[in-house]
N, C-alpha and C positions, 0 to 999 in steps of 0.2 A: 567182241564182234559188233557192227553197225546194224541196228534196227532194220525192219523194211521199211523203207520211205513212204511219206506220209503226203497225199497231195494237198496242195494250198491255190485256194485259185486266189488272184489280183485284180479281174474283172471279168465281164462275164462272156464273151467269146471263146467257145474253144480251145483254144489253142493259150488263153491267158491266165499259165497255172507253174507253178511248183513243185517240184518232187524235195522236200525235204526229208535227209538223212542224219538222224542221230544216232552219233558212236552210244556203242555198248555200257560204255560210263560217262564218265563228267566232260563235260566240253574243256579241252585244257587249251585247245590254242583259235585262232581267228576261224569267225566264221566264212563262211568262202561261197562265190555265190558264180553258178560253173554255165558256161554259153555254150551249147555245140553250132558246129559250124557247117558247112553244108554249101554254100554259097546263097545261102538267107530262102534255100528253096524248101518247099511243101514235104517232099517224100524224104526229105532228112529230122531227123526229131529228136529230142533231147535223151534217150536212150543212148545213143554213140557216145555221151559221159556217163557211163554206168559202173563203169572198171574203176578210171578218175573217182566217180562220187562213194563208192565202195571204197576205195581206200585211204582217201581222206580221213572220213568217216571211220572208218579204224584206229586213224594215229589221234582220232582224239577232235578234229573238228567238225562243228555242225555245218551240213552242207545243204547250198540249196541250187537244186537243177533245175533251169530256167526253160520253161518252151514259150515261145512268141511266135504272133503271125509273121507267116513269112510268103514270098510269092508262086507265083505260079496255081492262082487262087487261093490264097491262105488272106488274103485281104492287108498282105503284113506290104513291104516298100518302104522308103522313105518319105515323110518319119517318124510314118506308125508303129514299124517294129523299133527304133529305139526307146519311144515312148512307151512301148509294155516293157523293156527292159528297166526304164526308167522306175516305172509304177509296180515292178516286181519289189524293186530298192526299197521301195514306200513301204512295201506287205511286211519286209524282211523289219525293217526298222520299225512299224506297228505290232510287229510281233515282241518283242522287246531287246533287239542287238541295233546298236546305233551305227549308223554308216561309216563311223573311223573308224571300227573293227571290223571290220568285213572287206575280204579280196575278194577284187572279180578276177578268172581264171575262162580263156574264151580261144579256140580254136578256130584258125581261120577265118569266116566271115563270123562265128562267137569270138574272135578278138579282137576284129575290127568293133565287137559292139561292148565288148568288156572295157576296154582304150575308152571309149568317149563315156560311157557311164560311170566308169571311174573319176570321169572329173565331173562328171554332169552331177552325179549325188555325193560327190567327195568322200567315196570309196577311201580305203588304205594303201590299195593298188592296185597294177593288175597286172596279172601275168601275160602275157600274149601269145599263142603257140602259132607261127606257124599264119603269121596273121595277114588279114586283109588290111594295111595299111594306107595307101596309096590308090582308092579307087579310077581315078583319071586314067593313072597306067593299065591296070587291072581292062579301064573298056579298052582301052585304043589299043594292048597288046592283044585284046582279046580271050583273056582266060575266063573263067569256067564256062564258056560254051555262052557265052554274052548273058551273062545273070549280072552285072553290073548295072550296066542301060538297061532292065528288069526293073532293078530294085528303085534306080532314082527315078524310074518317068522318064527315059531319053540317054542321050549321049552326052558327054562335056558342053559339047558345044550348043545342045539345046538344054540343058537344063544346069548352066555354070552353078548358081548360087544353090542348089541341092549338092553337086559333088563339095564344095566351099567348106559345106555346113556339116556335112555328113565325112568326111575326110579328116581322120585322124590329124593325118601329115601337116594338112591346113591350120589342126585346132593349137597346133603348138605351141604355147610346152599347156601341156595340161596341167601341172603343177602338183602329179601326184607320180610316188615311185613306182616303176617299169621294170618289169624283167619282161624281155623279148627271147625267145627259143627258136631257133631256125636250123631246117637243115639244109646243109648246103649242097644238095642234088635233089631238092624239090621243085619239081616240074610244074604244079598248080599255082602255088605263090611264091615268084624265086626271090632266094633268100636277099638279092639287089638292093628289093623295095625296104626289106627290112632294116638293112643297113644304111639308106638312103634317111631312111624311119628318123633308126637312131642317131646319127650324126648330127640332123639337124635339131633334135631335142636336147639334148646336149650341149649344142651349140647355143640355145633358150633358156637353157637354165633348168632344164629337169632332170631329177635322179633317174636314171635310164641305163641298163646294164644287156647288152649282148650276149646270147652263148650260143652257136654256133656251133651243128652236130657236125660234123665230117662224115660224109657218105647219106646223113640221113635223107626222108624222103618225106613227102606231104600230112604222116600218118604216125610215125613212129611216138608224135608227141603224146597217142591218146593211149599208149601202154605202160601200164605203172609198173610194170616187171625193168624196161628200158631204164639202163644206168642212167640217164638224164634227169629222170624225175625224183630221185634223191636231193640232188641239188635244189630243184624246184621247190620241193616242200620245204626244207629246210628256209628258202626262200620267205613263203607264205609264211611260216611260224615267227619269223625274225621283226612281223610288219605289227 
């Protein structure tokens, strides 16, 4: 059974800490380093991977649950919250697991920030649940209640070179292995972008793998009981 988690701060804000979890024995497979997602807002907080960091941490990996500022007064936007995502990577690799052992695993707007820190600290990989890829779309369709133009400062059109930089889709290919989870009657982030995601990383030259729930919905990715994440883990372990 996984220890109770142990907090780690990265700097000194609030919000700029770690919940690290250690399995019950020997760390046998990657450490894994978990984003919850929220649409980057305040009243969501890295508790929503609990279950996720609980049963990692069972099969044997050290995990670490990431909270970062985020907006709606969390002082987080771009690209200060990638930056504590970034400077968590630092604490994780000062503690002593070096950044090619360690997956990032990030749900929603946590996989829009798992994706780019995965290349930014050359991660081993990152899973994406479910994610925030394609910010652009994300404003102009209008999903999560306009937390998009929130987080960059503005729209596409008033603040191009933030969606640019901060856009997955745009950094392609990252040059690190992807596994993407999407379900395909997800209402929040439809599973389009995703596919849209993949094709063209692919198309870049990056390891990039789809799986594609049938029926699922915005959520089913954060329940470890859900047939899907067998496969996911087995995933993480193989990196």
């Amino acid at each position: 059974m996984p220890v109770e988690p142990t907090p780690v701060r990265y700097g000194p804000e609030p919000s700029q800490f770690l919940e690290r979890w250690e399995p019950g024995g020997a760390v046998t497979r990657p450490d894994v380093l978990l984003l919850h997602g929220g649409w980057w807002r305040q009243k969501f907080d890295l508790h929503l991977n609990d279950g996720l960091a609980a049963d990692l941490a069972g099969r044997g990996h050290r995990v670490w649950n990431a909270e970062y500022r985020r907006i709606d007064g969390g002082d987080g936007g771009w690209p200060e919250t990638l930056t504590d995502v970034l400077a968590a990577c630092e604490a994780i690799a000062e503690a002593g697991t070096r950044p090619g052992s360690v997956v990032a695993v990030g749900h929603s707007a946590g996989g829009h920030l798992a994706l780019l820190a995965a290349a930014g600290a050359g991660l081993a990989g990152a899973v994406a649940l479910a994610p925030i890829v394609d910010p652009v779309a994300c404003a102009t369709e209008g999903l999560g209640e306009g937390a998009t133009p929130l987080f960059f400062g503005g729209g596409p059109d008033a603040v191009p070179s933030a969606y640019t930089a901060g856009s997955p889709l745009d950094r392609l290919p990252l040059g690190v292995p992807q596994l993407v989870v999407h379900g395909t009657e997800d209402e929040r982030v439809p599973v389009a972008h995703s596919r849209r995601y993949v094709e063209r990383a692919r198309a870049l030259g990056d390891p990039v793998e789809l799986r594609e729930e049938v029926g699922g919905d915005h959520f089913f990715v954060l329940d470890p009981l859900h047939p899907y994440w067998a496969g996911t883990v087995d995933w993480i372990a193989q990196r």
